[in-house]
C-alpha positions as CSV (number, residue, x, y, z in Angstrom):
1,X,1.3,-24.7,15.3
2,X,0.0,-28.0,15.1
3,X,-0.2,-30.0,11.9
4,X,-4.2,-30.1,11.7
5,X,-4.1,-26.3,11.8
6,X,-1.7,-25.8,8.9
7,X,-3.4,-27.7,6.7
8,X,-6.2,-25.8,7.9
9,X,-4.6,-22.5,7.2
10,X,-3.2,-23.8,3.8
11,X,-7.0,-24.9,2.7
12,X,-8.4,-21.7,3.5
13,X,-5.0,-20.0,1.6
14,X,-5.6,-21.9,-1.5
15,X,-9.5,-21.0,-1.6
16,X,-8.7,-17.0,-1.3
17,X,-5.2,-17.2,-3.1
18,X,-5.8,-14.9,-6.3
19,X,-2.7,-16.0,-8.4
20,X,1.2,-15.7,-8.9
21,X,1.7,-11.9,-9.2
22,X,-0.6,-10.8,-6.6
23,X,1.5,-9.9,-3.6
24,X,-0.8,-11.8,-0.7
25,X,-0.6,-13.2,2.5
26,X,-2.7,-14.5,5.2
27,X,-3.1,-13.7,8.9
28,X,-4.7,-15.2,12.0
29,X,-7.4,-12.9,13.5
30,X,-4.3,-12.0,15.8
31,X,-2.4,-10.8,13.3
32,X,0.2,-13.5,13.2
33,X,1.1,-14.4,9.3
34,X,0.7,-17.8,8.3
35,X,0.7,-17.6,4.6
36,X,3.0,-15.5,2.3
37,X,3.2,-16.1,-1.5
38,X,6.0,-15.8,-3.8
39,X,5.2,-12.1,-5.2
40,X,5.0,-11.0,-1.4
41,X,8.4,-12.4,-1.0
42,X,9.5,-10.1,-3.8
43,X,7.6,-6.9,-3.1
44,X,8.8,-7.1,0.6
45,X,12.1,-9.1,0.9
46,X,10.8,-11.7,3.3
47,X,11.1,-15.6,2.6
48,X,7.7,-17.5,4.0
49,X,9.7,-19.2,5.9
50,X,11.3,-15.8,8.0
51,X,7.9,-13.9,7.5
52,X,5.2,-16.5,9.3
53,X,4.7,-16.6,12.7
54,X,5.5,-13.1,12.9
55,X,2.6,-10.2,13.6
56,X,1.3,-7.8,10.5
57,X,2.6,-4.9,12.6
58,X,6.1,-6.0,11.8
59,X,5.3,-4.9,7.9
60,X,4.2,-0.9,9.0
61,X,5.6,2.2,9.6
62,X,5.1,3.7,13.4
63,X,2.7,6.3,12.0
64,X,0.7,3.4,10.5
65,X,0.5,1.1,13.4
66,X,-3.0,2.2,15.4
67,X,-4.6,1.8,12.1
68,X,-3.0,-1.7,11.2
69,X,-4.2,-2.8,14.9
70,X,-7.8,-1.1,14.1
71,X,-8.2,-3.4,10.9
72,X,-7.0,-6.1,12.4
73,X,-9.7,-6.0,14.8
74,X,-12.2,-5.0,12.7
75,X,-11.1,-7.8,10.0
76,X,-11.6,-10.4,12.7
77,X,-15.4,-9.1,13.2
78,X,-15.7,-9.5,9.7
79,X,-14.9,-6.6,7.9
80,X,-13.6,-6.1,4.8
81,X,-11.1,-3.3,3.3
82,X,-10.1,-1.8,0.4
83,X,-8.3,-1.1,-1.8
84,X,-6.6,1.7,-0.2
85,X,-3.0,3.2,0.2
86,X,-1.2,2.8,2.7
87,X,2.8,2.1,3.5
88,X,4.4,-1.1,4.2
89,X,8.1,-1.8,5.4
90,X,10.3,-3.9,3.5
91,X,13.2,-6.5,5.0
92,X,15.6,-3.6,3.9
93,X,13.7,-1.2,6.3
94,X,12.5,0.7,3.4
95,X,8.5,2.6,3.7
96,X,7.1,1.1,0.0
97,X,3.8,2.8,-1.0
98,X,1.4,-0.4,-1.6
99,X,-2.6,-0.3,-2.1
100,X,-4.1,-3.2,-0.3
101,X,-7.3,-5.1,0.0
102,X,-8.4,-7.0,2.9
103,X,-10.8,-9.8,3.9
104,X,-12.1,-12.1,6.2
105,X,-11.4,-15.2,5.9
106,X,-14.1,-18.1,7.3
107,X,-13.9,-22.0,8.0
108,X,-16.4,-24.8,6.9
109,X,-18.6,-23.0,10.0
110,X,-18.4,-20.1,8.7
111,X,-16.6,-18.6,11.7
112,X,-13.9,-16.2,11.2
113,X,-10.6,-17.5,11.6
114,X,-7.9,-14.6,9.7
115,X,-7.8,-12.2,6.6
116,X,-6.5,-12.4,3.8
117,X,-4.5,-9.2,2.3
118,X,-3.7,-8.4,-1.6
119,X,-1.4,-6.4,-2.0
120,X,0.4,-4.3,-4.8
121,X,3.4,-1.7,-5.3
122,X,2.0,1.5,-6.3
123,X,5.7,3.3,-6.2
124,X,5.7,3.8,-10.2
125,X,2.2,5.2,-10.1
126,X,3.0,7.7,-7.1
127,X,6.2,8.7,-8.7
128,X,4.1,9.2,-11.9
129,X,1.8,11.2,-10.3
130,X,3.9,13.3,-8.5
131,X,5.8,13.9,-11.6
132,X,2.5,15.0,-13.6
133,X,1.6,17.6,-10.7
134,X,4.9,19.1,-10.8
135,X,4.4,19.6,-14.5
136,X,1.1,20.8,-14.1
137,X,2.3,23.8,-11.4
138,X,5.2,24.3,-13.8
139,X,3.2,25.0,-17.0
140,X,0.3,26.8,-14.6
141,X,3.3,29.2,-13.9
142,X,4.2,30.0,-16.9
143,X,1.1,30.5,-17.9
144,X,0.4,33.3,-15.7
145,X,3.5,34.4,-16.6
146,X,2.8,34.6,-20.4
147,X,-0.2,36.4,-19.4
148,X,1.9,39.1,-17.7
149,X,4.2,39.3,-20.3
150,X,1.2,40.0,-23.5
151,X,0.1,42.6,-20.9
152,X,3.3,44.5,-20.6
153,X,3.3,47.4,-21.7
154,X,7.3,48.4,-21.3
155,X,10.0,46.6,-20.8
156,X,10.3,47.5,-17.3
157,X,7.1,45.9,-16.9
158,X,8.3,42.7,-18.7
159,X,10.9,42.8,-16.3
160,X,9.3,43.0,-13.3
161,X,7.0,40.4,-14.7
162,X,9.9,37.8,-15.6
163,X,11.1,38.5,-11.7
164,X,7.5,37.9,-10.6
165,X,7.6,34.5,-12.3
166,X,10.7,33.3,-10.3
């Protein structure tokens, strides 16, 4: 990559770069990486310096790959993205549950020359929510079980209504 060009790349990065604990990079309308910031490196394992030059693809599961390639085409049209969840792979080879934003990203000219991706670990918030719907079928089950149990009119019928509930 030639000098002129990565100062290119780096102006652009500044201009879209959203802070210090936003988990960003920046791509080429190829999908090459040219930009990583220091909460990307954390989220994902991968130094700058190991990550860029490599293609966005790298970063997905197989199940996730025709739709990285779709908005990697449709980002370098000018489209924009997001947020939405999705999964990314770390440098450990482990699928992280991320919600991600994505945009264009345009020269002086105004031509598009990349995207720009935010990032952010939604793992706490998925294990949260899956924790929440477990407790919510949980306390629907018992529930209907107490509602079996105030109808009962034996205790053979509380029986069968306490197998039931298993």
């Amino acid at each position: 990559m030639s000098t002129r060009r990565m100062s290119q790349d780096r102006w652009r990065f500044r201009r879209s770069w959203p802070g210090p604990t936003t988990r960003s990079g920046v791509a080429r309308t190829d999908g090459i990486i040219t930009q990583w910031n220091p909460a990307a490196e954390r989220l994902l394992g991968f130094e700058s310096s190991e990550i860029a030059g490599r293609s966005l693809l790298d970063l997905v599961t197989q199940a996730e790959r025709s739709a990285a390639e779709n908005m990697i085409n449709r980002v370098s049209v000018g489209e924009s993205f997001g947020p939405f969840e999705t999964v990314r792979v770390g440098k450990d080879g482990r699928a992280l549950p991320v919600e991600i934003t994505v945009a264009p990203l345009r020269d002086e000219n105004g031509s598009i020359v990349g995207g720009a991706s935010f990032c952010r670990d939604i793992s706490e918030r998925k294990s949260v929510s899956e924790s929440l719907s477990r407790t919510i079928r949980e306390l629907e089950t018992l529930f209907h079980l107490s509602e079996r149990f105030q109808a009962a009119k034996s205790a053979e019928e509380v029986y069968e209504a306490a197998l039931a509930g298993c």
